[in-house]
C-alpha positions as CSV (number, residue, x, y, z in Angstrom):
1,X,3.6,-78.0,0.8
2,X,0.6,-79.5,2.0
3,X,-0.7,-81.3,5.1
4,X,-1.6,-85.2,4.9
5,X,-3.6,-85.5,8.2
6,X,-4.2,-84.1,11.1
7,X,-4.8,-86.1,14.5
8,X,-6.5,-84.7,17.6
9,X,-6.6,-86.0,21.0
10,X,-8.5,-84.0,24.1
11,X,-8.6,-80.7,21.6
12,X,-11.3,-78.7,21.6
13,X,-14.5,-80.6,21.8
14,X,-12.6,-83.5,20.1
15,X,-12.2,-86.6,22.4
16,X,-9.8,-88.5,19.7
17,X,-10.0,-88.1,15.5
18,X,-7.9,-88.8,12.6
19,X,-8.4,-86.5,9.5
20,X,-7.0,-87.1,5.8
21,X,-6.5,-84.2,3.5
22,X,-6.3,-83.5,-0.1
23,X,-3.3,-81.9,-1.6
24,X,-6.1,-79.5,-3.0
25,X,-9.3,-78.0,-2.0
26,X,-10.5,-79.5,1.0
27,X,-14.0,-78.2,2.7
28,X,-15.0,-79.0,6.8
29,X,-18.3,-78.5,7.0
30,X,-20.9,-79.0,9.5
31,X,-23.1,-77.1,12.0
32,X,-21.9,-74.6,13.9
33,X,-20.1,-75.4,17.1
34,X,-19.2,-79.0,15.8
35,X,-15.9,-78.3,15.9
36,X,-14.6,-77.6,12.2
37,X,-12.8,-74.0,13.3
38,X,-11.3,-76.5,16.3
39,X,-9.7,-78.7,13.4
40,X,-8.7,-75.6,11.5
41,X,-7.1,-73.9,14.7
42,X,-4.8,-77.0,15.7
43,X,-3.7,-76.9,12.4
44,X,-2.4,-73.1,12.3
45,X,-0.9,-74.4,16.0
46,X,1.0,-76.8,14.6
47,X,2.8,-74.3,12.6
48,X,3.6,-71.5,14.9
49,X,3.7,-72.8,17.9
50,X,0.4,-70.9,19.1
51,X,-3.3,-70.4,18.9
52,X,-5.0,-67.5,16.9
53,X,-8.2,-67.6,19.6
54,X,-6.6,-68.8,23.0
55,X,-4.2,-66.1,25.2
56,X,-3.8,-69.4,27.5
57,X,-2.5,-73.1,26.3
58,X,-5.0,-74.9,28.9
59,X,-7.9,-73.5,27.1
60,X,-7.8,-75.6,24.2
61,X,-7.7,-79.0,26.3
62,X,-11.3,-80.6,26.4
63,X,-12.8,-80.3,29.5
64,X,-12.5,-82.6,32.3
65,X,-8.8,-83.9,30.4
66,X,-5.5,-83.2,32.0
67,X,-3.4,-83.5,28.9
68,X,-4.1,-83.1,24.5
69,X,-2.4,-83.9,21.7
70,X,-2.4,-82.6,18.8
71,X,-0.4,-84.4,15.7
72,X,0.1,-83.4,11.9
73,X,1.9,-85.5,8.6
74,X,2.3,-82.9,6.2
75,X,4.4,-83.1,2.7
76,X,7.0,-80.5,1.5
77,X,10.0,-80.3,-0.8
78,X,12.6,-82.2,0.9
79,X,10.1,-85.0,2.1
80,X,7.5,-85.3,4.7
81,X,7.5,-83.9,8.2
82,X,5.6,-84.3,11.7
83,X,5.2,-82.0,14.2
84,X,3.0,-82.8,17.4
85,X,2.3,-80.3,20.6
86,X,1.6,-81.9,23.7
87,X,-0.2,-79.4,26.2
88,X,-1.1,-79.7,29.7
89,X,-3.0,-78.2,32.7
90,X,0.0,-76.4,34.1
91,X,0.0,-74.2,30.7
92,X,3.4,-76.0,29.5
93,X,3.1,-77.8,25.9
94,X,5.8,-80.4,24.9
95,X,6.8,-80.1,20.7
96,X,8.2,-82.6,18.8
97,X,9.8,-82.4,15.1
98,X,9.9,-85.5,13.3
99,X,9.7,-87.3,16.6
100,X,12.1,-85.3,18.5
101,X,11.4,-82.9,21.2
102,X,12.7,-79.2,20.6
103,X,12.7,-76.9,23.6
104,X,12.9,-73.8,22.0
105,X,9.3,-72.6,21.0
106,X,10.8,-71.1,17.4
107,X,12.1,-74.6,16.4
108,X,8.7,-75.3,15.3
109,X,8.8,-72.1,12.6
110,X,9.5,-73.3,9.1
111,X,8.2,-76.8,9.6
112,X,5.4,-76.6,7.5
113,X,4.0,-73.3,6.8
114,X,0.5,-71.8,6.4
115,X,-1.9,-68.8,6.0
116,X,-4.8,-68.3,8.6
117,X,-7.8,-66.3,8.1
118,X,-10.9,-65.9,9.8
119,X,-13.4,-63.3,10.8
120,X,-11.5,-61.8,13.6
121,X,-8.2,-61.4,11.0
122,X,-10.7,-58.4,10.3
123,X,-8.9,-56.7,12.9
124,X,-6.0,-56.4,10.5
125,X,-7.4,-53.2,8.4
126,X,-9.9,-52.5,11.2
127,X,-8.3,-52.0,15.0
128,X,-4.8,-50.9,16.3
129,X,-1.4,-51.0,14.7
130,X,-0.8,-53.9,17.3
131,X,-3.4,-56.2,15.1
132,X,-1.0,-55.2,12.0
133,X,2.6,-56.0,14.0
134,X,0.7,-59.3,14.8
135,X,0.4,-59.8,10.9
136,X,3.9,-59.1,10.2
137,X,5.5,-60.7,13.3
138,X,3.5,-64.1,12.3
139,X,4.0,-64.4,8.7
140,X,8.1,-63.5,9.2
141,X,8.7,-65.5,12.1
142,X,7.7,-68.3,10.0
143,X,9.8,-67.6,7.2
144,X,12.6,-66.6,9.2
145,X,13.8,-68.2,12.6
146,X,16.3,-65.1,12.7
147,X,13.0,-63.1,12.5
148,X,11.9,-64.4,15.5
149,X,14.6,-64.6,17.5
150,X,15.4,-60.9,16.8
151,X,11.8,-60.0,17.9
152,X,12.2,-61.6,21.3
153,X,15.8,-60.3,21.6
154,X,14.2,-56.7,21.0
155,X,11.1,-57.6,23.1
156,X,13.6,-58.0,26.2
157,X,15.8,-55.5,25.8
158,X,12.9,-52.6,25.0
159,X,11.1,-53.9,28.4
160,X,14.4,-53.6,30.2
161,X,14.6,-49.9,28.6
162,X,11.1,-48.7,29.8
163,X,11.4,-50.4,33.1
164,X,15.0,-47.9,33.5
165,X,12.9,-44.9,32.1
166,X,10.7,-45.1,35.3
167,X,13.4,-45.2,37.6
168,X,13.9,-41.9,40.0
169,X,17.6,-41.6,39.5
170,X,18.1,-39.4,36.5
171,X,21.6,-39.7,36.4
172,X,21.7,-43.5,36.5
173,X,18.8,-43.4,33.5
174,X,21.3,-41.2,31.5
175,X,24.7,-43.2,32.8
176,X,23.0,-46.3,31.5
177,X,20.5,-46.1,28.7
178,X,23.4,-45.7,25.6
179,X,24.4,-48.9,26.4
180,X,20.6,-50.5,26.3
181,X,20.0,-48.5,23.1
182,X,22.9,-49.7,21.2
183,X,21.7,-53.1,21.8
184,X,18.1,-51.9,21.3
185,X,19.3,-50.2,18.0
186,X,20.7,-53.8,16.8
187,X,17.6,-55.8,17.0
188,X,15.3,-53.3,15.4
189,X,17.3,-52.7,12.5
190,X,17.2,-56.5,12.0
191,X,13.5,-56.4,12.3
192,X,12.8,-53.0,10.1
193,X,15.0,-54.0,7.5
194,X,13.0,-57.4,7.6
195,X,9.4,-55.7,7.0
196,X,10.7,-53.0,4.6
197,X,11.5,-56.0,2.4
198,X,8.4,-57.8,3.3
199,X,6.1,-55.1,2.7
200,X,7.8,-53.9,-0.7
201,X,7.3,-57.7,-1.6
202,X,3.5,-58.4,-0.7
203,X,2.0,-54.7,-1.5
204,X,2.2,-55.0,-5.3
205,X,0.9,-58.8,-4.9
206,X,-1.8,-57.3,-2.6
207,X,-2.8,-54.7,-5.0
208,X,-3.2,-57.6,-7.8
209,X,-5.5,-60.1,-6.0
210,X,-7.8,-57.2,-4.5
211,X,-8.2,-56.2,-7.9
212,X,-9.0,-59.8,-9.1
213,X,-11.7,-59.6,-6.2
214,X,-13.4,-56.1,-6.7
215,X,-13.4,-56.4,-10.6
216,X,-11.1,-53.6,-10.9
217,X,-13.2,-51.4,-9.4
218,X,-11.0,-50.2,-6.3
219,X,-6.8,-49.9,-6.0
220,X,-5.4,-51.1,-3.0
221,X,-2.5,-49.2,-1.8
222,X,-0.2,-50.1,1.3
223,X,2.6,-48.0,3.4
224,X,4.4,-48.8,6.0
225,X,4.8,-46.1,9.0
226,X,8.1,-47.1,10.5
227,X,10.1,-44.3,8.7
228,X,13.8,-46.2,9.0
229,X,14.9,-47.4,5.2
230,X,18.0,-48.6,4.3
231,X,20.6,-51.2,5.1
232,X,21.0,-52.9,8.8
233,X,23.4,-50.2,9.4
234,X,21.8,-47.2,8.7
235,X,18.1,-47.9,10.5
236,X,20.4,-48.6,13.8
237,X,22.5,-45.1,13.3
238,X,19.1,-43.3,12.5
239,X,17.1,-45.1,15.3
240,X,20.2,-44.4,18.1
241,X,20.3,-40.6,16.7
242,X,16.4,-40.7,17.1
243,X,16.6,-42.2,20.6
244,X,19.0,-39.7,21.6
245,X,16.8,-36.4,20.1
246,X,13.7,-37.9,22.1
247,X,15.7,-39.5,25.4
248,X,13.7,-36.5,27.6
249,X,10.5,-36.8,26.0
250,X,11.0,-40.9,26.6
251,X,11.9,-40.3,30.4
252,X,8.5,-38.0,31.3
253,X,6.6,-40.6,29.2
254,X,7.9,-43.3,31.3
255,X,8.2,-46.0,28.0
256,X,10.0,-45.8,24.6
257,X,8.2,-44.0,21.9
258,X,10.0,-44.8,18.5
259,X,11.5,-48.3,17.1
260,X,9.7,-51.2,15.3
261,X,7.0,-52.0,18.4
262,X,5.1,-48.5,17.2
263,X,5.1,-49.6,13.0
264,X,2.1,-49.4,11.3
265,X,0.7,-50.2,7.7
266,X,-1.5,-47.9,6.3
267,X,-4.0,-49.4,3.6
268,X,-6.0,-47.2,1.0
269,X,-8.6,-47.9,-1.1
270,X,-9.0,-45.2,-4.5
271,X,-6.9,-43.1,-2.1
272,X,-9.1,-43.1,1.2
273,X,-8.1,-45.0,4.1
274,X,-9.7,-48.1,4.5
275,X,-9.8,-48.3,8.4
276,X,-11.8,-44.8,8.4
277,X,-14.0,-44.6,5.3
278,X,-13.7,-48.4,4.0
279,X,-16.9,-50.8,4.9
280,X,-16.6,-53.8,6.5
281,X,-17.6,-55.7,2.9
282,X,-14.3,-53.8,1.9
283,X,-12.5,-53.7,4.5
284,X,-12.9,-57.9,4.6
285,X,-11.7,-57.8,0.7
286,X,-8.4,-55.6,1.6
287,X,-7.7,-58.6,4.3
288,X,-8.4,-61.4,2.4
289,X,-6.1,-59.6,-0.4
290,X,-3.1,-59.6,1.8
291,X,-3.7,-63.2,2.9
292,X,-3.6,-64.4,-0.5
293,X,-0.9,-62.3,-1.5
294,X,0.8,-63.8,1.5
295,X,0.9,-67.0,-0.1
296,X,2.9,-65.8,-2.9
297,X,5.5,-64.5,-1.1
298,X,6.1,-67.8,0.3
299,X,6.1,-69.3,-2.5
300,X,8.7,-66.7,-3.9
301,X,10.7,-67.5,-1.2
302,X,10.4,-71.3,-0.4
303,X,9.3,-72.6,-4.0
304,X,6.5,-74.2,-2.5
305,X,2.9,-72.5,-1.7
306,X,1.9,-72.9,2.2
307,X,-1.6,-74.3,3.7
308,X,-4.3,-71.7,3.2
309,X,-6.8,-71.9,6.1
310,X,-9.9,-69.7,5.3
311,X,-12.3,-70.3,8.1
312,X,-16.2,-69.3,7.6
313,X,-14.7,-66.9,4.9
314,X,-16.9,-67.8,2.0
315,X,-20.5,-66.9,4.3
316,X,-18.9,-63.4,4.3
317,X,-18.9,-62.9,0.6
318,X,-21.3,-62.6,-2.1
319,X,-21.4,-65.8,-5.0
320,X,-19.2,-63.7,-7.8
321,X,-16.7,-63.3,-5.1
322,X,-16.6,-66.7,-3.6
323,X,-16.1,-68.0,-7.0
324,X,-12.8,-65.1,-7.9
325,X,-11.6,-66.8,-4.5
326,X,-11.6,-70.2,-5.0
327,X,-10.3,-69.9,-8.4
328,X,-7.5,-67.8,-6.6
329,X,-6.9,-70.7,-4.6
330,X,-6.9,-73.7,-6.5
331,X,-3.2,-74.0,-7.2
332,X,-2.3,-74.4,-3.7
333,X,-3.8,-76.7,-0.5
334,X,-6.6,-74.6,0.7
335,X,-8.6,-75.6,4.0
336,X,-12.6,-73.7,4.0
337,X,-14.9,-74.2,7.4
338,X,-18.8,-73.4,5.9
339,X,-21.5,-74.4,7.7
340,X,-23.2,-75.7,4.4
341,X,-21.6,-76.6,1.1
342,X,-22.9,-74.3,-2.3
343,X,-22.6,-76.9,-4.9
344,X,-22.7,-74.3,-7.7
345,X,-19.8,-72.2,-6.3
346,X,-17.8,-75.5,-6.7
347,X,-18.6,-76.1,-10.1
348,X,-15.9,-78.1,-12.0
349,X,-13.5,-77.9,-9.0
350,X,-12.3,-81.0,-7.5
351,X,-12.6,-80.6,-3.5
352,X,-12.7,-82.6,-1.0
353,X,-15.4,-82.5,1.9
354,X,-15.0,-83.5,5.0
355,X,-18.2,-83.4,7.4
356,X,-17.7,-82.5,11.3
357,X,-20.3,-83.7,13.6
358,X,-19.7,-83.2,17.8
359,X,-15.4,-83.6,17.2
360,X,-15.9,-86.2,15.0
361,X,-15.5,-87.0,11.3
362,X,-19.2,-87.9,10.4
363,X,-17.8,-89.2,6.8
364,X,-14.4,-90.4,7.3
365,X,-15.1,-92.1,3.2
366,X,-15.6,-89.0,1.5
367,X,-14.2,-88.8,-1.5
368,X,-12.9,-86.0,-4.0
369,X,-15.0,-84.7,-6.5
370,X,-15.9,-82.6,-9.4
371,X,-18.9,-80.8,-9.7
372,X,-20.5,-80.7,-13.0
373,X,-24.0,-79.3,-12.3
């Protein structure tokens, strides 16, 4: 799969532009704050359905516009596809797949698929299990639209729970709750049994490219911390006996304390955790790992690689590393943001640059390359 072009109307600091891509490498470069990370958001949109830097729609339209646009071709498999967001002022975005309008937000998921990193994916290994979810939630929401749908099923239902726990009336808490938990129990089997086989999948795969990145010099392990294991069946029965044990413990908390919204992954390096004794040159590695290991598993599962967008990633790493990564990455379309463009890293890669100047393609002709000195 890779993306053809990418059209942008009222985004960002982009008034209207057209960009073509490579089925390859292709490199946005420019100064900083001319809007290449812009290009490389809207494309991550188009596949999900949201923004990785904006809590709110309206933020990403330019300002002193009413409406944007945002529009991309991409290739795949079974032919090409379009997918287009319209967002307004009001905070409500219009979607369109191949030209027709979808209402439901997860009818966008699937459409074309990609990887996103940037600095802030640091919070993956650094900050709270929450930053982790995120990671799981995004990557099988897109592979799965059952995924998705059971998250927001289990979303509801688990707010519905804790708003009951803080009700007064005891007996009506007690009267009530087995029939919210069996529900409850339904959804978050779906989703456990979903990330169990995710994380068995990726954590090998993870372990392989970190070690193709450090030189062999660390192992990367990961765990997951959900404790439930097993078939659809059996994580509901555990989690409903579990939810039963700790029903008093949930009431004087006021919320519910077990099921798949508390998960965590745990990641060790040599056997030390990476979030406590890891640096941040390490800890950057461990998440670039599981991005790229990401990757595979799509292709496992799809036959077909997704768009890898690695944003400012190669300032962050030294030249011996930026070189392991973009031979990691050559098989597959791979989208960098740099502010400047190391010809020597690029040796005998073909790559196509594509320079960003104030929302605007400075050199709309540029061609792909090879570098040979």
């Amino acid at each position: 799969m890779y993306i053809k072009s990418l059209t942008l109307k009222n985004f960002r600091n982009y008034s209207e532009e057209a960009i073509s891509f490579s089925d390859g490498i292709n490199i946005l470069t420019g100064a900083n704050a001319q809007g290449k990370t812009n290009a490389a958001e809207a494309i991550f949109f188009l596949c999900t359905g949201y923004s990785p830097r904006a809590n709110r729609d309206k933020l990403v339209i330019k300002n002193g516009e009413e409406t944007a646009e945002i529009s991309a071709l991409a290739s795949s498999l079974y032919g090409d596809v379009s997918v287009k967001i319209r967002f307004n002022k009001n905070d409500k975005k219009n979607i369109y797949v191949n030209g027709i309008q979808v209402l439901k937000i997860g009818e966008i998921l699937g459409n074309i698929n990609s990887v996103f990193f940037n600095p802030s994916e640091l919070k993956l290994v650094q900050e709270s299990p929450e930053d982790r979810r995120r990671f799981l939630n995004v990557s099988l929401s897109q592979m799965s639209k059952n995924y998705f749908y059971a998250l927001q099923r289990y979303n509801k239902i688990l707010s519905q729970r804790n708003n009951l726990l803080k009700d007064s009336d005891l007996s009506l808490i007690r009267e009530t709750l087995p029939v919210w938990d069996e529900q409850l129990c339904k959804q978050a089997a779906k989703i456990i049994k979903s990330r169990n086989e995710f994380l068995n999948d990726i954590a090998p795969i993870a372990e392989s490219k970190h070690s193709l990145l450090s030189d062999g010099k660390e192992v990367l392990k990961m765990k997951t911390e959900s404790g439930y294991y097993g078939s659809e069946e059996d994580i509901a029965y555990a989690l409903k006996s579990d939810l039963k044990v700790g029903l008093e413990r949930d009431i004087r908390l006021g919320f519910t304390s077990i099921g798949p919204h508390r998960d965590d992954i745990k990641f060790t390096l040599n056997g030390d955790d990476v979030r406590v004794f890891g640096s941040q040159g390490q800890q950057r590695t461990v998440a670039l790992s599981l991005k790229l290991a990401e990757t595979e598993i799509f292709y496992k599962r799809f036959n077909e690689y997704p768009i890898l967008i690695l944003d400012d990633v190669l300032s962050e790493l030294d030249k011996k590393r930026q070189k392991k990564l973009i031979g990691a990455v050559e098989h597959l379309q791979t989208v960098f943001t740099a502010t400047g463009l190391d010809r020597t890293v690029f040796r005998d890669k073909e790559y196509n640059r594509i320079v960003i100047e104030g929302g605007a393609v400075k050199k709309p002709k540029a061609l792909s390359r090879t570098v040979k000195d």
